[in-house]
Structures are given as C-alpha cells and as structure tokens.
N, C-alpha and C positions, 0 to 999 in steps of 0.2 A: 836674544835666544837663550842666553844662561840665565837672564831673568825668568822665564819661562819656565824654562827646566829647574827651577829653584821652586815655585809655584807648585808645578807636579808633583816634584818630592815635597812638599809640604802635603798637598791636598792626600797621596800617598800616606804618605805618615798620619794624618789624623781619622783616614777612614781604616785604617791599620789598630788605631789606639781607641778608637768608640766602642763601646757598648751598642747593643741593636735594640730599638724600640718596637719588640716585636711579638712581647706576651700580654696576654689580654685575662681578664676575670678566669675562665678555667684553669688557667697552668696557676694564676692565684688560688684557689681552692684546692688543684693537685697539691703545691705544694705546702700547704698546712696540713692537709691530710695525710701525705707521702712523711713530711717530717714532724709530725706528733703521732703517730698512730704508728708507734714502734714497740721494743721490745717491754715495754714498761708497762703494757696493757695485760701483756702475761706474767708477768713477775712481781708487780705490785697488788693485786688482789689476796695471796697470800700471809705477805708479812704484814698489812694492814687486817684484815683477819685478826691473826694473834692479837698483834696491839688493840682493838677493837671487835672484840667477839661479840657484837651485837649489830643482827643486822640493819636495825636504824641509824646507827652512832658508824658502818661499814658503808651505806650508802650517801650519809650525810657530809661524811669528809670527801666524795665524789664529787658532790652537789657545790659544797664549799670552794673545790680546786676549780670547777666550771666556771661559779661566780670571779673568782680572780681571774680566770684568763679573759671573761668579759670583762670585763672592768677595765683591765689590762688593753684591751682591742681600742676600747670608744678612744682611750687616750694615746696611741700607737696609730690609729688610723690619722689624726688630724696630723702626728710630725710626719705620719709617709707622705702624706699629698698636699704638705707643706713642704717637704725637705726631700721632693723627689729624686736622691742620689743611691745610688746602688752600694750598699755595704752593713747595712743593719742598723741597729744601733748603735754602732759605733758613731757613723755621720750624724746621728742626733746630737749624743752626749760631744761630739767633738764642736758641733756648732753654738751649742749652749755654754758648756761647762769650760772647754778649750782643750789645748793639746792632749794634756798629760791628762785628763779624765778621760776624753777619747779613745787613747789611746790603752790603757787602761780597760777597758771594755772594749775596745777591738781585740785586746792581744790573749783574753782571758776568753771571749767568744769566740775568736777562730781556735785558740788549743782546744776549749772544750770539744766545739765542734768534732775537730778531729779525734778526740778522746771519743765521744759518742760514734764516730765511724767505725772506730775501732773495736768498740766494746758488741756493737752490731753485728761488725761480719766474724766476729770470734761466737756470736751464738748460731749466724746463717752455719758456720762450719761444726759447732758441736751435734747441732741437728741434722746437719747433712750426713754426719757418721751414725746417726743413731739410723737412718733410713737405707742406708746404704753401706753394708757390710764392710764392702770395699775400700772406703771412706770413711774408717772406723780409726779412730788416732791422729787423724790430718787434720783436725781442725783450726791452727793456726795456718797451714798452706793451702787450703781451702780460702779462708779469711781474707788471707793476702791476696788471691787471685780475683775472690771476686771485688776487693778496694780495686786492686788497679782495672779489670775491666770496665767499672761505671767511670772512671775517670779519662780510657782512653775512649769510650764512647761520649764522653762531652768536649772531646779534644776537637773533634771538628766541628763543633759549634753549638750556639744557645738551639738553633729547630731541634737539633737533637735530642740534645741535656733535656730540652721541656718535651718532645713527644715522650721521653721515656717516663718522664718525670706522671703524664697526662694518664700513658695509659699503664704504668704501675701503678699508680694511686685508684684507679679507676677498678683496675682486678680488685685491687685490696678491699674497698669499700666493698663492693659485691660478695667479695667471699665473707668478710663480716656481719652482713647481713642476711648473707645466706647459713651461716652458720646459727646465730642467735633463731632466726626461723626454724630452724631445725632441733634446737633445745626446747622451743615453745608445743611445737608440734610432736617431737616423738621421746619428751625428756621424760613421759608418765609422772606421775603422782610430784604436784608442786613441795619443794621445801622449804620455800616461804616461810611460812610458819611456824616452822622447827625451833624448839627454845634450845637458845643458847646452854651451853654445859660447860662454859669456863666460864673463869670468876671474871669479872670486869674491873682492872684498876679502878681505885678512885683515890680523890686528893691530888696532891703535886703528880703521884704517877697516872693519874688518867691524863693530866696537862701535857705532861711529858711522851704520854703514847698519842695525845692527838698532833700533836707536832710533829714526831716522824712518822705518823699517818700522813700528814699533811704534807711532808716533804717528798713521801713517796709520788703523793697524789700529784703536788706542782710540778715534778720533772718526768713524771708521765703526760702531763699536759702539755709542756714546753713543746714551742713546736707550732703554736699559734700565730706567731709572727713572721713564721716561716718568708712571706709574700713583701715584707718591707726591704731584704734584703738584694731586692729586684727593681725597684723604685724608678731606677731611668731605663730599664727596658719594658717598662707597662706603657701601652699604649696612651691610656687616659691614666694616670695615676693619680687624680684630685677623684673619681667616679671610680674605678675599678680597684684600688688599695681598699678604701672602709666596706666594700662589698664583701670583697673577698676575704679581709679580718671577720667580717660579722659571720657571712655564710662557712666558713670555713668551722670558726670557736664553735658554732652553732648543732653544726655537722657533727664533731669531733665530742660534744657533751651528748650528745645524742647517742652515740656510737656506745660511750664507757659507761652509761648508765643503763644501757639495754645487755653491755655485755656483763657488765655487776649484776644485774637483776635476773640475766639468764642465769650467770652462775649459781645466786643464790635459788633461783628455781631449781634444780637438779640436782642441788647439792646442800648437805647444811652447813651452815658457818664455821662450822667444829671440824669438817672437811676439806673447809678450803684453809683455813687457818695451818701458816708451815706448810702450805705445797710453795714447790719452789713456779711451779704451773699448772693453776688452778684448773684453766682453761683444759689443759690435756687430759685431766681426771673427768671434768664434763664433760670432754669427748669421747669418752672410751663409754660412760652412762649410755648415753646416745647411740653413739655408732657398735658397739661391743668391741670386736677384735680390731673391725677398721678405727677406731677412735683417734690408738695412736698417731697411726699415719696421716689421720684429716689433720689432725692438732699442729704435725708438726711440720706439714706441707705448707698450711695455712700462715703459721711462722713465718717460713722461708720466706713468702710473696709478699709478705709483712715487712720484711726487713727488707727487701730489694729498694723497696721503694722507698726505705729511710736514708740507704744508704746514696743512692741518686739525688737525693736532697741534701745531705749533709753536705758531698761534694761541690754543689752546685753553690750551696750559702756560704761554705769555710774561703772558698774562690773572691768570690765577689767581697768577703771582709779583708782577706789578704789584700785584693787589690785597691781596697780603697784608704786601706791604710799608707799603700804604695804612693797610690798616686797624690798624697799628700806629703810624700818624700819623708815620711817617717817610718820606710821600709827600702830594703833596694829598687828602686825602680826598674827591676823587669821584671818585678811582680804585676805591674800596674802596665805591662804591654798585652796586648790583644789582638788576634787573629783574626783574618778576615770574618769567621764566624759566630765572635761576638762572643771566645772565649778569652779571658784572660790565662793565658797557657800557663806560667813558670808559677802564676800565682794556684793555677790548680796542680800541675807538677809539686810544689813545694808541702798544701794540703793530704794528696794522697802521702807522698812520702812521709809525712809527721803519723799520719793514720795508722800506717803499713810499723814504721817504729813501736807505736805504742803498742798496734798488734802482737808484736813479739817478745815486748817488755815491760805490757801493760801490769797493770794492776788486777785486784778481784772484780768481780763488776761491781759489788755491792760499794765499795770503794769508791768509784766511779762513779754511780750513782749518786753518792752524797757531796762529793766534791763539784762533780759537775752543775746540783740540784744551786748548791751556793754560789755558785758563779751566775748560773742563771737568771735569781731571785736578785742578785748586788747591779745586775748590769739593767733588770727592768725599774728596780729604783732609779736608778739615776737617769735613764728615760722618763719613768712621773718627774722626777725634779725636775728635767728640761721644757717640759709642758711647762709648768708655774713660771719658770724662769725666763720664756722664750714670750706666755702671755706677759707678762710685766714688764721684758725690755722692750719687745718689739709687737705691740701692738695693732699697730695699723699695717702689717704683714700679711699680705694675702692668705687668707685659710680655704682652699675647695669643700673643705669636712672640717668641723668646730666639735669639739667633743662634748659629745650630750651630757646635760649634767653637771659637765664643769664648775665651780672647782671640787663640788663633791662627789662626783665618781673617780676621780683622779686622783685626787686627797684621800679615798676608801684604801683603792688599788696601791697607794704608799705607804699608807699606815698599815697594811694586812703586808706589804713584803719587807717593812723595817721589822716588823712583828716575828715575821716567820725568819729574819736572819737573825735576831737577837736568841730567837728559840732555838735555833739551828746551832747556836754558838755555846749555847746553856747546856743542851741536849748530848751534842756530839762535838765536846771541844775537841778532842785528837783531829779530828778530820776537819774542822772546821781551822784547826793551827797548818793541816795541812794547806788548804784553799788557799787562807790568807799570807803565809808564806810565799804561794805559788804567783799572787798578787804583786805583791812587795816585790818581786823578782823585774815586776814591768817597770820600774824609774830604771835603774842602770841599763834596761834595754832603751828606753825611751831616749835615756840621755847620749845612749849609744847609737842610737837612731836617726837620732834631731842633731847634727852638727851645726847649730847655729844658723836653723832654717829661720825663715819669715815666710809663713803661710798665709794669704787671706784665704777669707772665709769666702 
C-alpha cells in the first residue's frame, strides 16, 4: 500500500514538474512576431535617418539586419530540433560550451529579457497618457499594471500564455498591414525621390554611423528566435521549430521594409531623420487630425503583444536554468498548466523593478542590443562545436549552407560586437561589467553540483 502511495506521489510530482507538449507552428510564428515587432520598429527609423540620410544607404542597413537574422535562423533551427529543451539559448551554449558559458547567456538573456518588458510597458504607459487625459503622468503605474496583468494571465497555463500570445500577434500583423496600405493609398504624392539635404558622413565616420545603424537595426530585429525558447512544448519540434524560424524572419523582413519604404513614401528622409517616431508624423500625413491617435493606438496593440512574449521567453530561461540546479529550484517547478510559476513570478518582478528604476531607453537599447548579438555568437560556435564533437547526432533540420552561412552569421556578429565596443565603449563597459557579474553568481549558484547533460 505505501509502495503504491509512494508511486502516486511520484507520478504526481512529475506531471506537476512537466512542461505541456502542446504548441504547434502558429504560436511559433505568433511568437517571433509578438516578440520582434516591438517598440524598435518606431523608434529606430529615425535615429538611423540621421546617421544615414540617404535613402538607399537607410533601407540597405534594413536589408543587412534581415540578412543576419536569416542567417541567424538556418543555424538556430538545426540546435532547436536538435536540442529540443525549453530555455533559449541558453540550453544550446550550456550543452556545447558547459556550465559557466551557459549560464552566462542564460543569466544575461533572462535580465535583458526583463529589461526589454520593462522598457515596453513604460512606452505602452507614456502613450496611454498622451490618449488619455486622465492618464497623463502615470506612466510608470500604468507600466506596472500592465507587466503584472500579462504575467497573472499566463499563471494558469501555457493554452493561455499561447491563445494570447496567437491572437495579439495576429491584431498586430493586421494592423501593420493595414496601416502601410493606407500610406500607399492615401499618402498622395510619393517621396521616394526626394534628395537628401544633409551631408552624408564619410571615412571612419560613415563606418562608425553604419554600426549604430546597424545596432539599431539588429535589436529591432531581435526577436527572431523567439520559438526556440519553447522547444519541448512543440509538438513536432524537428518539423515545426525551422518552419517557424524561416516563416516567422521571413514575415517580420517583410513587415520593416514595407514599413521603411512607407515611410520614406510619405515622407522625406530629412523628416524622418531625429523624430523620435517617424511612424506618428506619417500618420498624422495620412489620417490628418486622426493620425495621432491611429499611430499611437497602433503602438499600444504593438507592445501588448511584446510584452506577452517577453514574459512567456524570461519564464521558460529562468526555469531552465533552475532545473539544471544553477538557480533555486522553485524556479524550475510547474503547474498543472504547463506554467512554470515562481520562475514567471520572479521575471515579472525583475521587470516591474527596472520599471521603476530603469534606465533611458536609449540606454537600454544598446546594452540590451550587446547582450543579444554576444549570446547568438556563442550559439554559431555551438553549431561548429557540436558538428565536430558530435557528429553522428541525430539532426531533424541540418543547416543549409553549412559551414558558410554559419561561419557568415559569426563573422557579421563578432564584427558588430567589436564595432559596438569601438563605437559605444561607455555602454558597452556597461554590458560587460553586467556580464562579468555572472561568475560569482554562477559560483554562487553551482555549490558543487555535477550536472549531466
């Protein structure tokens, strides 16, 4: 009888502690779309502008950031559905490289994470005051409310997390495309055309302005790989992980060069150049009076759906760090719903902090851009590192190309951190500082665990 009842509570406890095998291709494409198609698509066309007042040398650094997030994908796809475990890249670099690189890109991909929820729902709440009188000044209690509502709505489970996930992403695409439609059809007389009327760096300073072009451009892209960090709750994830990387990057370059190309339709270069949101000035062209309010409704439905995504990814890295016992293990406990609870509890809370004692965003944006570019490095090395040790390793999806779109995709993100470091040492002393911070947690971490792999 006690053996029995010992049995139960076992079987108990591990359908308690599972992840649900229960998303399939769309909630992969919701989420790369819900999480790249954030606030960077309005705030990055501007200061790229200035730096590059030409609008071929303005759409080519688009074009450039596309290319790397493909490139990025072909080799991302083969370790998801190779290394079908739920936690990001981190479970890459922790299988390839070991603990302390693992962990290292866990612990720098779940802060940012949360630094990105934060820097989100602090613009959902600037703009919610500009629309609503009432709500003029509250944008940090605003902010905070809506973190912690996407977080207690994925508290009873992943069907949730993911229908919100399916059908925010789903508004947002539509209103995007319904937007850029509407700049085609009633934006009058194209400005295409329009010659530039600032001087265009050249020498080391055009080098120097295509780099934080380019940095703008990669952590507006970020956000691609959204769908690895779901790996053991995909259904098929040797077939539906490289579908949903390709359809997803695919999607999402498609989206930023129709919305570059609207804006430069309606606007000229010399316009968008220095708006802090390009996008709002070609809505007001369009709409007239209503501009405003479409621009910055539009926003809003923008960010909801980043921020249901950020929550959803920082979760699932927390808890896999957890469950590798390089974190408290009740991060890595789970609900009957297929949430890991304290591990999203802990997420929003980090979020909710920075909310209130965040930094600028622009700030944010550069630190978090270098955290992003350092952790898909060490992902391309895991590809080389993983074809060389372990060869005869089952692969569902083989990266096309291999070793030269992998080898491209490394060289172009050693390139852009070396530039990131040239460019923007303060911030970049910041990032790395913030780095360096993860051994004494690690070591504080790891009491002399033995993990296998």
């Amino acid at each position: 009888m006690k053996q029995l009842e010992r049995q139960q509570i076992t079987s108990d406890a591990e359908k308690r502690g599972r992840l649900l095998r229960v998303l399939g291709l769309g909630f992969g494409l919701a989420v790369i779309i819900g999480n790249t198609i954030g606030a960077g698509i309005f705030r990055a066309p501007g200061s790229i502008a200035s730096q590059l007042p030409h609008p071929a040398l303005f759409l080519a650094v688009w074009v450039l950031g596309g290319l790397y997030a493909l490139l990025g994908a072909i080799s991302m796809a083969e370790l998801g559905a190779m290394i079908p475990k739920s936690g990001g890249q981190y479970v890459f670099s922790r299988y390839a490289l070991g603990e302390y690189a693992g962990f290292v890109v866990g612990w720098s991909d779940w802060l940012s994470t949360c630094g990105a929820t934060a820097a989100v729902s602090l613009l959902i709440g600037q703009f919610a005051g500009a629309l609503y009188s009432s709500l003029e000044g509250k944008a940090v209690v605003i902010a905070v409310a809506v973190a912690i509502v996407f977080a207690v709505l994925q508290w009873r489970g992943i069907i949730w997390g993911s229908t919100a996930q399916n059908l925010t992403s789903s508004l947002k695409a539509l209103a995007f495309l319904g937007l850029i439609a509407a700049v085609f059809v009633l934006g009058g007389q194209s400005s295409l055309a329009a010659p530039a009327t600032q001087t265009m760096p050249v020498g080391f300073a055009l080098v120097t302005a295509i780099v934080l072009s380019l940095q703008a451009v990669i952590y507006t892209y970020d956000g691609w790989a959204g769908v690895i960090y779901f790996s053991e709750e995909v259904s098929n994830p040797g077939r539906d992980i490289p579908r949903a990387l390709f359809g997803g990057v695919l999607l999402v370059i498609a989206i930023y060069l129709l919305v570059n190309v609207a804006l430069l339709y309606v606007l000229p270069i010399s316009k968008i150049a220095g708006q802090d949101f390009a996008a709002g000035v070609a809505a007001q062209v369009v709409f007239g009076a209503y501009g405003d309010t479409v621009f910055r409704s539009l926003t809003i439905l923008s960010m909801l759906s980043a921020i249901n995504a950020y929550h959803l990814m920082a979760t699932r890295v927390l808890f896999a760090i957890s469950r590798d016992r390089l974190f408290t293990k009740k991060a890595a406990a789970v609900n009957k719903g297929g949430t890991p609870t304290f591990a999203l509890f802990a997420s929003a809370a980090v979020a909710v902090v920075f909310i209130v004692f965040g930094q600028t965003f622009e700030q944010v944006i550069t630190i978090l851009a270098f955290f992003f570019v350092a952790n898909y490095t060490l992902s391309f090395i895991s590809v080389f590192v993983l074809r060389h040790r372990e060869p005869e390793k089952e692969r569902p999806y083989r990266a096309w190309g291999y070793p030269w779109t992998t080898g491209l995709a490394l060289v172009g993100s050693v390139l852009f951190l070396v530039g990131a470091i040239a460019a923007d040492m303060r911030n970049s002393i910041y990032a790395l500082a913030l780095l360096a911070v993860s051994y004494p947690l690690f070591r504080l971490m790891k009491p002399s665990n033995t993990i296998a792999k």
